[in-house]
N, C-alpha and C positions, 0 to 999 in steps of 0.2 A: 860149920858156917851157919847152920839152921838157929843155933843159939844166937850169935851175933845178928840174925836176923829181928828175930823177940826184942832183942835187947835196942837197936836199929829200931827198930819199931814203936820203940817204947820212946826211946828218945823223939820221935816224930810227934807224937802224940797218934798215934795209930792205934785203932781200939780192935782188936783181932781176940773176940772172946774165945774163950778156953781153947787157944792155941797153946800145943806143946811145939816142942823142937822138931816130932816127928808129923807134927799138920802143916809143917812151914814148908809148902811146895808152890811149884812157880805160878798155879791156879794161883792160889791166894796171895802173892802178890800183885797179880793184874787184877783181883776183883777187890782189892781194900788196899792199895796204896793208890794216890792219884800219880799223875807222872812226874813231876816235879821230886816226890818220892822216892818213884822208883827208881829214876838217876842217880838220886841221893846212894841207893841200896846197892846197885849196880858196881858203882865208884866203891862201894866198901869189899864188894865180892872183887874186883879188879887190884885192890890196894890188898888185899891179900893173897890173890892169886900169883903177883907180881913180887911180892915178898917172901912167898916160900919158892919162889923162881929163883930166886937173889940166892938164897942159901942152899936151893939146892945145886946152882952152877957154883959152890964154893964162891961165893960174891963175886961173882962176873956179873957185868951189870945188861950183858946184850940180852940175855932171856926177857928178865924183868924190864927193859926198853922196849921190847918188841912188844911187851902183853899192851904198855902202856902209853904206843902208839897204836896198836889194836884198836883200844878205843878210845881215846881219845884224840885222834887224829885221823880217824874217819867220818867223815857227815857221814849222819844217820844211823851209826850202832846202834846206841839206844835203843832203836827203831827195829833194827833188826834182831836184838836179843830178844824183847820182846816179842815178837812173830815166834822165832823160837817158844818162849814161854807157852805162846797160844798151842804149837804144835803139843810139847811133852807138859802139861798141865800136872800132872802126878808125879812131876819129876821135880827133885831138888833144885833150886833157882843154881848152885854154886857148879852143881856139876853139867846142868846144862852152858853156863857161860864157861867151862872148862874144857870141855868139849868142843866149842866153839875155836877158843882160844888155842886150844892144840893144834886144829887146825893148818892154823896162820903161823902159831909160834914154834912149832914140836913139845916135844913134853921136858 
């Protein structure tokens, strides 16, 4: 997911010098994406968290429904993954919202 981030990023117009795949942690998405952004990034980490949900319930669709009323169908995720971010700063953005997400959804 750290690659899809660069690439996410790049598509923004988001200027993250000499990031590799292994500097892509959730510090640096709260300090160089603005919010509007990190929504954007968020929705990409969710759209594939929910997808490899999909395949791995053998296409059952309630995994991947649950991630993706998780958040979007909560006021103020967003909100609150970031807080997350602030907490684990040196942590992967994808495995922190996966953790999250286990939470509420199982694995």
């Amino acid at each position: 997911m750290a690659v899809s981030a660069i690439v996410m990023g790049a598509g923004l117009g988001i200027d993250v010098p000499g990031a590799s795949a292994q500097e892509m942690t959730a510090g640096v998405i709260l300090e160089k994406m603005s919010g509007a952004e990190r929504v954007a990034y968020l929705a990409g980490i969710i759209e594939g968290l929910a997808y490899a949900r999909y395949v791995k319930d053998d296409k059952q669709a309630a995994g991947m429904g649950c991630i993706y009323d998780w958040f979007y169908k909560t006021r103020g995720r967003s909100l609150d993954i970031e807080k997350a971010f602030g907490r684990y700063k040196e942590h992967s953005p994808g495995a922190i919202v996966a953790a999250l997400v286990t939470k509420e959804c199982g694995k």
